[in-house]
mmJSON file of the N, C-alpha and C atoms, coordinates in Angstrom:
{"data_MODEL":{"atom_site":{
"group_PDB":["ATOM","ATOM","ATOM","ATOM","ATOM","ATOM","ATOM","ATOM","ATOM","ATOM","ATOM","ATOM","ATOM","ATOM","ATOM","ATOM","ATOM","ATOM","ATOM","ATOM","ATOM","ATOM","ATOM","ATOM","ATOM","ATOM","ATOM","ATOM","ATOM","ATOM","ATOM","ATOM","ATOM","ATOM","ATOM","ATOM","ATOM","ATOM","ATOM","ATOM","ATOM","ATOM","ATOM","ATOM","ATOM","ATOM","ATOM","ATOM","ATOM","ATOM","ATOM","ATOM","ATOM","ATOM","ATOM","ATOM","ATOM","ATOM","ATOM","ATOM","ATOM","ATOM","ATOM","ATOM","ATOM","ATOM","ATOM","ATOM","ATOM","ATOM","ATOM","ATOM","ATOM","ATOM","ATOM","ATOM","ATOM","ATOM","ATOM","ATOM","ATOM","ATOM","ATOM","ATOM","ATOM","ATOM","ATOM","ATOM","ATOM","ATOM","ATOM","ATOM","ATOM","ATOM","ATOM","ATOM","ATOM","ATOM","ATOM","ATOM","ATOM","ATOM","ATOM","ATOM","ATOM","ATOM","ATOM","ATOM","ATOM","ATOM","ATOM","ATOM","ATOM","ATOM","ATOM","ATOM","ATOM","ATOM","ATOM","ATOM","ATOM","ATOM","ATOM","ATOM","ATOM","ATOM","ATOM","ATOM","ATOM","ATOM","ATOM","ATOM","ATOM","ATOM","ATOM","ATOM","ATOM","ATOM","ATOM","ATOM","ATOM","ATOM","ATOM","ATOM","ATOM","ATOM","ATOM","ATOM","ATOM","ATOM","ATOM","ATOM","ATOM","ATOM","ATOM","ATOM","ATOM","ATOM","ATOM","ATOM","ATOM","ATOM","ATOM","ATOM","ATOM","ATOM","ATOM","ATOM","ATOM","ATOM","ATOM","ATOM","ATOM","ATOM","ATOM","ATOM","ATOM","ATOM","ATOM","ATOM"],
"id":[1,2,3,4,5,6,7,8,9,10,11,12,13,14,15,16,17,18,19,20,21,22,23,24,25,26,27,28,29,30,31,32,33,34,35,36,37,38,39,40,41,42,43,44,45,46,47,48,49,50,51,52,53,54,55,56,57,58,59,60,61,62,63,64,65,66,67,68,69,70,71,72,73,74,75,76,77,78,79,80,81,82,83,84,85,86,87,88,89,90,91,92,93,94,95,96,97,98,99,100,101,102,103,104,105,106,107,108,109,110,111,112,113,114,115,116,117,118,119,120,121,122,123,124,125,126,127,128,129,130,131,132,133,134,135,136,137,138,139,140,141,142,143,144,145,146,147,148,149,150,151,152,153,154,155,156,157,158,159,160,161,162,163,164,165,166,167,168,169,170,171,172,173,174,175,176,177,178,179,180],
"type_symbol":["N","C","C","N","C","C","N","C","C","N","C","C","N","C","C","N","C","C","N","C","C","N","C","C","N","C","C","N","C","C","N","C","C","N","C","C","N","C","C","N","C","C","N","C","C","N","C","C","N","C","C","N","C","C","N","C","C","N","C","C","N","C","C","N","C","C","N","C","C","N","C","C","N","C","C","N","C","C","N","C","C","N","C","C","N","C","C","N","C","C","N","C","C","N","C","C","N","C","C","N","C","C","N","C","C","N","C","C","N","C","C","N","C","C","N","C","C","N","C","C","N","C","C","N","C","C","N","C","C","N","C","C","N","C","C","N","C","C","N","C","C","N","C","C","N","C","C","N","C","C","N","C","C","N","C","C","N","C","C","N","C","C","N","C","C","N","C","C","N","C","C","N","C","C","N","C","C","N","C","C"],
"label_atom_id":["N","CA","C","N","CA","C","N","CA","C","N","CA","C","N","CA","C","N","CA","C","N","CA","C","N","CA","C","N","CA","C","N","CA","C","N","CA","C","N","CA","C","N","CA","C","N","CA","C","N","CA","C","N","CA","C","N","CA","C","N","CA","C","N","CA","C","N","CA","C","N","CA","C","N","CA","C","N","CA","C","N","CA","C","N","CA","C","N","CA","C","N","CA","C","N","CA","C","N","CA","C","N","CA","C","N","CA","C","N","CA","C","N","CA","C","N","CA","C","N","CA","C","N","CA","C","N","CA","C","N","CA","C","N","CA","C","N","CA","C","N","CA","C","N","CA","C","N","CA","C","N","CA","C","N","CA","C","N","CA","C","N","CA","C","N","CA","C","N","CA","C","N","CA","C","N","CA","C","N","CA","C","N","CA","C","N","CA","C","N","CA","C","N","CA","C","N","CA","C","N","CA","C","N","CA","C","N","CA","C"],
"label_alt_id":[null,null,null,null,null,null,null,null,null,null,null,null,null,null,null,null,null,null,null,null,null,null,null,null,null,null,null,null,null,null,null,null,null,null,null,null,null,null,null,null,null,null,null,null,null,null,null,null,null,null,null,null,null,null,null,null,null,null,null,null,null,null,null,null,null,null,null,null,null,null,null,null,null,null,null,null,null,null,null,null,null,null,null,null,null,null,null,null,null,null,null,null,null,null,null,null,null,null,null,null,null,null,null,null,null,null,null,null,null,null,null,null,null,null,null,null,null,null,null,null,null,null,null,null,null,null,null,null,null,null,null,null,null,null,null,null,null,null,null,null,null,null,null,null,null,null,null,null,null,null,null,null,null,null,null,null,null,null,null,null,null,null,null,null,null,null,null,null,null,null,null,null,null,null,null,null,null,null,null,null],
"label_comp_id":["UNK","UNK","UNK","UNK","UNK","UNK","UNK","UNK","UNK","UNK","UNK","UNK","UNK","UNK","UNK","UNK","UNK","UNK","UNK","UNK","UNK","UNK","UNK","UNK","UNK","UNK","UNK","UNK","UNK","UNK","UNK","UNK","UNK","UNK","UNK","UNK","UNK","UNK","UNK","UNK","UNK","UNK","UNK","UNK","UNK","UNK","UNK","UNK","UNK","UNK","UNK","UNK","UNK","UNK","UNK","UNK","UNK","UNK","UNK","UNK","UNK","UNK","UNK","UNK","UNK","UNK","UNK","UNK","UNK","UNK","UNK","UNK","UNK","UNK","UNK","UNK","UNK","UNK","UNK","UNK","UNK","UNK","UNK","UNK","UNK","UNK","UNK","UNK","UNK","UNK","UNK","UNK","UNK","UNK","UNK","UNK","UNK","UNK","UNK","UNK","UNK","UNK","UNK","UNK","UNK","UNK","UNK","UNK","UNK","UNK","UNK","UNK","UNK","UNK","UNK","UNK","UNK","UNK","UNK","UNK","UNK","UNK","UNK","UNK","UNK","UNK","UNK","UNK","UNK","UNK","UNK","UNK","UNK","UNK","UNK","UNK","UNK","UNK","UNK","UNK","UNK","UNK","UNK","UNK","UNK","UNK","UNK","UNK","UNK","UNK","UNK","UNK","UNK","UNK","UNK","UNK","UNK","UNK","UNK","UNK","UNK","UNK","UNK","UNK","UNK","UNK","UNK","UNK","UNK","UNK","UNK","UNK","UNK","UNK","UNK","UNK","UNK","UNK","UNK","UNK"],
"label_asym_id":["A","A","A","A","A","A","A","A","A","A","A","A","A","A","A","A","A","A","A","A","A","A","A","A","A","A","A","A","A","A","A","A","A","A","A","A","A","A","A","A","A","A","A","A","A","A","A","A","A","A","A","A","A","A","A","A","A","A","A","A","A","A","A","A","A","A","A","A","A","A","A","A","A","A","A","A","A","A","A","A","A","A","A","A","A","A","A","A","A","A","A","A","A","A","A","A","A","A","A","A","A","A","A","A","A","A","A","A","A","A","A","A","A","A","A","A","A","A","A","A","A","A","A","A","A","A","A","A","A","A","A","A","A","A","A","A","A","A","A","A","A","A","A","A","A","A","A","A","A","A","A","A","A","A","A","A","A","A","A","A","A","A","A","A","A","A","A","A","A","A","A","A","A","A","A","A","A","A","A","A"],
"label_entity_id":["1","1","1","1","1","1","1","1","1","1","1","1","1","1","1","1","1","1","1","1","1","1","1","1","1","1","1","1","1","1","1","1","1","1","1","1","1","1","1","1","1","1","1","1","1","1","1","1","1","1","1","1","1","1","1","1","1","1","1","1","1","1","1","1","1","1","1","1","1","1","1","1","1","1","1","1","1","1","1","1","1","1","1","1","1","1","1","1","1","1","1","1","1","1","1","1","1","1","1","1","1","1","1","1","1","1","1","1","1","1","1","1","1","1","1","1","1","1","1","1","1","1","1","1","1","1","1","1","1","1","1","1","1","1","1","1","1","1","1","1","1","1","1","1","1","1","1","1","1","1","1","1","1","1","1","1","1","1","1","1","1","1","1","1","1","1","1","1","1","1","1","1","1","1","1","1","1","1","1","1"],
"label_seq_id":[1,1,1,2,2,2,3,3,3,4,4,4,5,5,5,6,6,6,7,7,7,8,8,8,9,9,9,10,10,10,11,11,11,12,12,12,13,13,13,14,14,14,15,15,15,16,16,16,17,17,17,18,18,18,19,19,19,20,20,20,21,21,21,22,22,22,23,23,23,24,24,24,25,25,25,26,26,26,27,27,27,28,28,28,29,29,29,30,30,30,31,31,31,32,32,32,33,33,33,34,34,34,35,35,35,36,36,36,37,37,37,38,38,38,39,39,39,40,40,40,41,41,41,42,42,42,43,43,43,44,44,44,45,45,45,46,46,46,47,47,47,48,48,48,49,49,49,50,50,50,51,51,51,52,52,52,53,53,53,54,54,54,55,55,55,56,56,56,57,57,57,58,58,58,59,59,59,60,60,60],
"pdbx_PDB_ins_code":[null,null,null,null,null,null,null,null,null,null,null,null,null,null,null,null,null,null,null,null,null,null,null,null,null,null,null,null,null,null,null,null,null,null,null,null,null,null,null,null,null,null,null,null,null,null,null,null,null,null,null,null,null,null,null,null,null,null,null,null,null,null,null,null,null,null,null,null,null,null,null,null,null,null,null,null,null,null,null,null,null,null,null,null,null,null,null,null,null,null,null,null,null,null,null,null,null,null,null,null,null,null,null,null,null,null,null,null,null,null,null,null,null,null,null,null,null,null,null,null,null,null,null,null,null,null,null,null,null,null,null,null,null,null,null,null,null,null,null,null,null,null,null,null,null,null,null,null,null,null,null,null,null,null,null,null,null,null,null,null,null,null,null,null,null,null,null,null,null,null,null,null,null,null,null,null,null,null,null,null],
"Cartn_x":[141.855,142.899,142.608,143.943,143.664,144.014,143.22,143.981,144.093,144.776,144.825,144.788,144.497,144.428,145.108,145.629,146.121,144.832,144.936,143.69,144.228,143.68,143.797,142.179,142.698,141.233,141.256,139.975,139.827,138.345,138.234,137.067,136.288,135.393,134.507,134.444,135.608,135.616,136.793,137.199,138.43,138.266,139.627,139.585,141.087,140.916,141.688,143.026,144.213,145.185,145.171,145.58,145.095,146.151,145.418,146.046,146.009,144.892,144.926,145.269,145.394,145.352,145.321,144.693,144.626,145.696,146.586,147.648,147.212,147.992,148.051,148.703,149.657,150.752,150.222,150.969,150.718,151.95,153.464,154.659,154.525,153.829,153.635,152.876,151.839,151.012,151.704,152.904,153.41,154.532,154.664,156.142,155.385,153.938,153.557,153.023,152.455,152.033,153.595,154.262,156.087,155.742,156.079,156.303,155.06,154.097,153.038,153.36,153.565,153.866,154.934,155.979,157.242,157.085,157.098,157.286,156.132,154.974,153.754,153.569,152.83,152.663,151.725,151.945,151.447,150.292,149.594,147.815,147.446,148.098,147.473,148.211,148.212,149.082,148.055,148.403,148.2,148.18,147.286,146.979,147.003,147.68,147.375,145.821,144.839,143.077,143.185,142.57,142.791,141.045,141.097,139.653,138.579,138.834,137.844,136.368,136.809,135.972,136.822,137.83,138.438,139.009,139.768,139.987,141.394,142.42,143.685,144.607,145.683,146.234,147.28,147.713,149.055,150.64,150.869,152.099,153.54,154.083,155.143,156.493],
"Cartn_y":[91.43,91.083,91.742,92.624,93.244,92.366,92.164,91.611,92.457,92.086,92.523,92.237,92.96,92.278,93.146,92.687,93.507,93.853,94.886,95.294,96.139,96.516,97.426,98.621,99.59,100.821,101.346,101.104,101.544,102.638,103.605,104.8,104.533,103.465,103.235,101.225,101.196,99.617,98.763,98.153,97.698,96.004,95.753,94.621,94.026,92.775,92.002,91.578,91.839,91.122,89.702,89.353,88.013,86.636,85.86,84.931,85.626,86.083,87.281,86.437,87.096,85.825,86.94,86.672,87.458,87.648,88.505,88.509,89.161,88.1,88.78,89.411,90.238,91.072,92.466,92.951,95.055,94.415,93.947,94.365,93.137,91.734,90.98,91.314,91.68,92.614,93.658,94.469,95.386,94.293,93.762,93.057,92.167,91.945,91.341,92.336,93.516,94.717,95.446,95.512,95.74,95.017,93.678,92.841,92.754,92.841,93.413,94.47,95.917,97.176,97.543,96.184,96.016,96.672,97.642,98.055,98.688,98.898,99.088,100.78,101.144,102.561,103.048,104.202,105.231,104.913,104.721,104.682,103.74,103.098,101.346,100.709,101.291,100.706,99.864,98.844,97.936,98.87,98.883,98.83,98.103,98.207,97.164,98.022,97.018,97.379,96.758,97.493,96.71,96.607,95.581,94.671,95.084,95.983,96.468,97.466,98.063,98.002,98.108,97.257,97.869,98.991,100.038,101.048,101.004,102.089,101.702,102.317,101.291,101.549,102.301,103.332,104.278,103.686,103.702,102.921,103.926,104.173,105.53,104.759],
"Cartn_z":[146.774,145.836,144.492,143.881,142.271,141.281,140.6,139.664,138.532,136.892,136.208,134.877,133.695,132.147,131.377,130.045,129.276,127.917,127.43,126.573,125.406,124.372,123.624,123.948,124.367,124.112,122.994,122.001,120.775,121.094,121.002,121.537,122.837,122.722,123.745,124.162,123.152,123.194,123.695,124.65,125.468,124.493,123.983,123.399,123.807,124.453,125.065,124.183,124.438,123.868,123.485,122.297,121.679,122.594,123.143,124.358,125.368,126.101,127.085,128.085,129.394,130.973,131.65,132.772,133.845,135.069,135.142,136.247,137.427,138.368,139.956,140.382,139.565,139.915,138.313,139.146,138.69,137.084,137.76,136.917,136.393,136.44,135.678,134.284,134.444,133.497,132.891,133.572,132.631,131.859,132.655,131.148,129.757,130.117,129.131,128.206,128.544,128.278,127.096,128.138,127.213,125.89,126.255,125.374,124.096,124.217,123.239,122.322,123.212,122.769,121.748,121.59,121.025,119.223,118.515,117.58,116.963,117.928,118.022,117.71,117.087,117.088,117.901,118.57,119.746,119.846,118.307,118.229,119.131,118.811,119.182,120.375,121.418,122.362,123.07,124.193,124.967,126.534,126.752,128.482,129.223,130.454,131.554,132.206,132.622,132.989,134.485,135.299,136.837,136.53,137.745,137.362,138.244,139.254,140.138,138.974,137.884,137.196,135.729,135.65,134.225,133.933,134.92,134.51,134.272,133.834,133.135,134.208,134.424,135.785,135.572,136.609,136.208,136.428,135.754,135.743,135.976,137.226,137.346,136.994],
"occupancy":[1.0,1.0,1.0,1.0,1.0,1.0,1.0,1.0,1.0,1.0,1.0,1.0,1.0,1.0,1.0,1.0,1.0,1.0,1.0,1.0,1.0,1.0,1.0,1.0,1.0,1.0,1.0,1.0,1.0,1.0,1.0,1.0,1.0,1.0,1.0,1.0,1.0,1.0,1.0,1.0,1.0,1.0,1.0,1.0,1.0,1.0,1.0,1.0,1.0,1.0,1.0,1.0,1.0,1.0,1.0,1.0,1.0,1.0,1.0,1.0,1.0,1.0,1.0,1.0,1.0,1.0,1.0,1.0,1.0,1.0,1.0,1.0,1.0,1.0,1.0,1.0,1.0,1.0,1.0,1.0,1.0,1.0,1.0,1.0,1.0,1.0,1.0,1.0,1.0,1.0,1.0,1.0,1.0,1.0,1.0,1.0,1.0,1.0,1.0,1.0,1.0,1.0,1.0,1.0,1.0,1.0,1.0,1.0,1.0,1.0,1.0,1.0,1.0,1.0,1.0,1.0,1.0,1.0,1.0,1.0,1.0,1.0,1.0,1.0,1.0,1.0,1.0,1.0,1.0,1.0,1.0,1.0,1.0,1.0,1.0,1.0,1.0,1.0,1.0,1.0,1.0,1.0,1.0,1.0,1.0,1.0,1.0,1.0,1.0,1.0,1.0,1.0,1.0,1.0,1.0,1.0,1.0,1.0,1.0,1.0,1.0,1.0,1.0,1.0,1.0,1.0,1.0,1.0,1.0,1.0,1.0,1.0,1.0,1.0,1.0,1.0,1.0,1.0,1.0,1.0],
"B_iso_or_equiv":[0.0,0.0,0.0,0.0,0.0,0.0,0.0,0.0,0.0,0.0,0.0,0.0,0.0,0.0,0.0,0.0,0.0,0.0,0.0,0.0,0.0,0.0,0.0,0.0,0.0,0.0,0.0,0.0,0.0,0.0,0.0,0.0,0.0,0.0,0.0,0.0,0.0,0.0,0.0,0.0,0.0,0.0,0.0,0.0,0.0,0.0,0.0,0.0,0.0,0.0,0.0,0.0,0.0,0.0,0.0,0.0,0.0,0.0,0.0,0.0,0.0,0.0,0.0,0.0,0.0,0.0,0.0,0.0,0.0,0.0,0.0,0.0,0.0,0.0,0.0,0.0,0.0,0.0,0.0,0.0,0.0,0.0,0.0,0.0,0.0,0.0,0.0,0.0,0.0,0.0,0.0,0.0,0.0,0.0,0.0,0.0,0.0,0.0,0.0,0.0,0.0,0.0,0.0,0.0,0.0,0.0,0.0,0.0,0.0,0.0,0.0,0.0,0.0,0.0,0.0,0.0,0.0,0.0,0.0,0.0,0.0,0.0,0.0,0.0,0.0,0.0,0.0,0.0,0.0,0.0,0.0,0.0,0.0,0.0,0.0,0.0,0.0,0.0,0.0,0.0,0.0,0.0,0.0,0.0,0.0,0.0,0.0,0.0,0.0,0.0,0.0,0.0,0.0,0.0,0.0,0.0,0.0,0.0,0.0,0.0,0.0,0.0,0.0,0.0,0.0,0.0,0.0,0.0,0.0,0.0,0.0,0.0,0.0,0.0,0.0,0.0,0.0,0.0,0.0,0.0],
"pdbx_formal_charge":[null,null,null,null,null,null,null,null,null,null,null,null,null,null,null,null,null,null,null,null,null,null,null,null,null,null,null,null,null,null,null,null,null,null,null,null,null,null,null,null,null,null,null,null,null,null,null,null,null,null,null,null,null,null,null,null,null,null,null,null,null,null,null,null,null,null,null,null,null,null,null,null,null,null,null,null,null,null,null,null,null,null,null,null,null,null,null,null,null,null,null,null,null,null,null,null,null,null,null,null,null,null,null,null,null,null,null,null,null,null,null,null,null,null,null,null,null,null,null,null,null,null,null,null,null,null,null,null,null,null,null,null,null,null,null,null,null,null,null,null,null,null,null,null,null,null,null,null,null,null,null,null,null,null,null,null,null,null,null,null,null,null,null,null,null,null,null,null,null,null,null,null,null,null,null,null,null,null,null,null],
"auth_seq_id":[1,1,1,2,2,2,3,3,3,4,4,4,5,5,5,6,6,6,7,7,7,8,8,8,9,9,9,10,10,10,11,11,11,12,12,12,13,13,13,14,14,14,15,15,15,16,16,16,17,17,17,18,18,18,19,19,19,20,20,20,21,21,21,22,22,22,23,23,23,24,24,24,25,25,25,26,26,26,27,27,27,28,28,28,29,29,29,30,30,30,31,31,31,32,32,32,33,33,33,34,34,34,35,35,35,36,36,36,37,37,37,38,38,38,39,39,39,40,40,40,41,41,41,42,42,42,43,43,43,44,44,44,45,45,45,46,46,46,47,47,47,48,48,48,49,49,49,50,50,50,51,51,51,52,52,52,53,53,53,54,54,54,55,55,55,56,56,56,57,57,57,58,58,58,59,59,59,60,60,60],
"auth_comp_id":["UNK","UNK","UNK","UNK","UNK","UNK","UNK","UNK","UNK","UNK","UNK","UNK","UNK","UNK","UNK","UNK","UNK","UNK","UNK","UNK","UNK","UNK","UNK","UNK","UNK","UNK","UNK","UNK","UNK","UNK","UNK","UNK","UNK","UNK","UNK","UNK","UNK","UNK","UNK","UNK","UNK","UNK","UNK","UNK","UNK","UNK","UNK","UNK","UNK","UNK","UNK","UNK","UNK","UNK","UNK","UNK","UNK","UNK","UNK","UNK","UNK","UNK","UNK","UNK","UNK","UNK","UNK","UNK","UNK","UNK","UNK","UNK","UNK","UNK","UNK","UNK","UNK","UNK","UNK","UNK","UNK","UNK","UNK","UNK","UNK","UNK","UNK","UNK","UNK","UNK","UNK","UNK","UNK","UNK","UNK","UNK","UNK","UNK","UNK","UNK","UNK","UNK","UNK","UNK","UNK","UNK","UNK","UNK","UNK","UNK","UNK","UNK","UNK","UNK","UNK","UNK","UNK","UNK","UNK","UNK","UNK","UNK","UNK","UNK","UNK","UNK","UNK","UNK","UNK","UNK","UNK","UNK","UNK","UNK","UNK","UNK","UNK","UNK","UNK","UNK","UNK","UNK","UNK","UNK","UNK","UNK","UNK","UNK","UNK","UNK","UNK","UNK","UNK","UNK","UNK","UNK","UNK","UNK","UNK","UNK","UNK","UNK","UNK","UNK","UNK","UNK","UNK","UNK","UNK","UNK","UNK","UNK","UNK","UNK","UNK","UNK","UNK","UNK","UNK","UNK"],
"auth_asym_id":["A","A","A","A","A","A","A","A","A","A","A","A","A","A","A","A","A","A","A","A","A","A","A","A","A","A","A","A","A","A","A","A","A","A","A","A","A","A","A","A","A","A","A","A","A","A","A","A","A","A","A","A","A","A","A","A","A","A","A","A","A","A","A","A","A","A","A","A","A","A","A","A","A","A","A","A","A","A","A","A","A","A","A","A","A","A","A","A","A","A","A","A","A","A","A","A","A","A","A","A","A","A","A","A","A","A","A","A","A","A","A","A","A","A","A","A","A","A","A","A","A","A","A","A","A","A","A","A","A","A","A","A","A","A","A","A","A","A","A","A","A","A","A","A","A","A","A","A","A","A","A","A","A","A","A","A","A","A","A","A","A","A","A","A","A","A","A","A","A","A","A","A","A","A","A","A","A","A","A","A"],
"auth_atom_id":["N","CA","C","N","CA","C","N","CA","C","N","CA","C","N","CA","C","N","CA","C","N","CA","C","N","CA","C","N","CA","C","N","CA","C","N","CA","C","N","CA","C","N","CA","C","N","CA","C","N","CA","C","N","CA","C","N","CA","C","N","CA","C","N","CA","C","N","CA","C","N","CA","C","N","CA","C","N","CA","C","N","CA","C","N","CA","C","N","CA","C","N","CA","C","N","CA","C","N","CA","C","N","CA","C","N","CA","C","N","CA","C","N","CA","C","N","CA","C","N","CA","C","N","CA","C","N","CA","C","N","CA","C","N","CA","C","N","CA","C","N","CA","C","N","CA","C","N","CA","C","N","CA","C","N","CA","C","N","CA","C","N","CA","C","N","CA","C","N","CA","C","N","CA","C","N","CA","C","N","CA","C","N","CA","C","N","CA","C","N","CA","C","N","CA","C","N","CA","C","N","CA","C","N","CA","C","N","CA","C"],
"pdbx_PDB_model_num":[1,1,1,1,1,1,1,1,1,1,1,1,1,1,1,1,1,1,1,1,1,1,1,1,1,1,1,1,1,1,1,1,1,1,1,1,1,1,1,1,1,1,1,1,1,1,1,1,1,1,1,1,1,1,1,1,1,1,1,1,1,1,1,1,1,1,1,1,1,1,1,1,1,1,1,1,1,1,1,1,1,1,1,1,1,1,1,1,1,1,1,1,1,1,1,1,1,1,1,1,1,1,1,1,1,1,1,1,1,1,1,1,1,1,1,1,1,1,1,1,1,1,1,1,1,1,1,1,1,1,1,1,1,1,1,1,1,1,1,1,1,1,1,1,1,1,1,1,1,1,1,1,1,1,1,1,1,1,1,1,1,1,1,1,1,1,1,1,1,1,1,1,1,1,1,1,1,1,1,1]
}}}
């Protein structure tokens, strides 16, 4: 089973969206991910992280 988190990547440092939760769904994680990203500049975007080791999932 994947699960998933939403994060901010700042260089070498993954920092969790503030009220983070862990989802069991890919597009659950992206709508909360959306909804974060909302007026957000390019720099600073929100990742969805799959948990097998944290890496940032591709979203087509």
């Amino acid at each position: 089973m994947k699960v998933y988190c939403v994060a901010m990547i700042s260089g070498k440092f993954m920092i969790p969206a503030e009220g983070s939760k862990i989802y069991k769904s890919k597009a659950a994680a992206k709508k909360a991910r959306d909804k974060l990203n909302e007026g957000r500049i390019s720099i600073s975007q929100y990742v969805v992280l799959e948990a097998d080791n944290w890496h940032e999932t591709e979203m087509a």
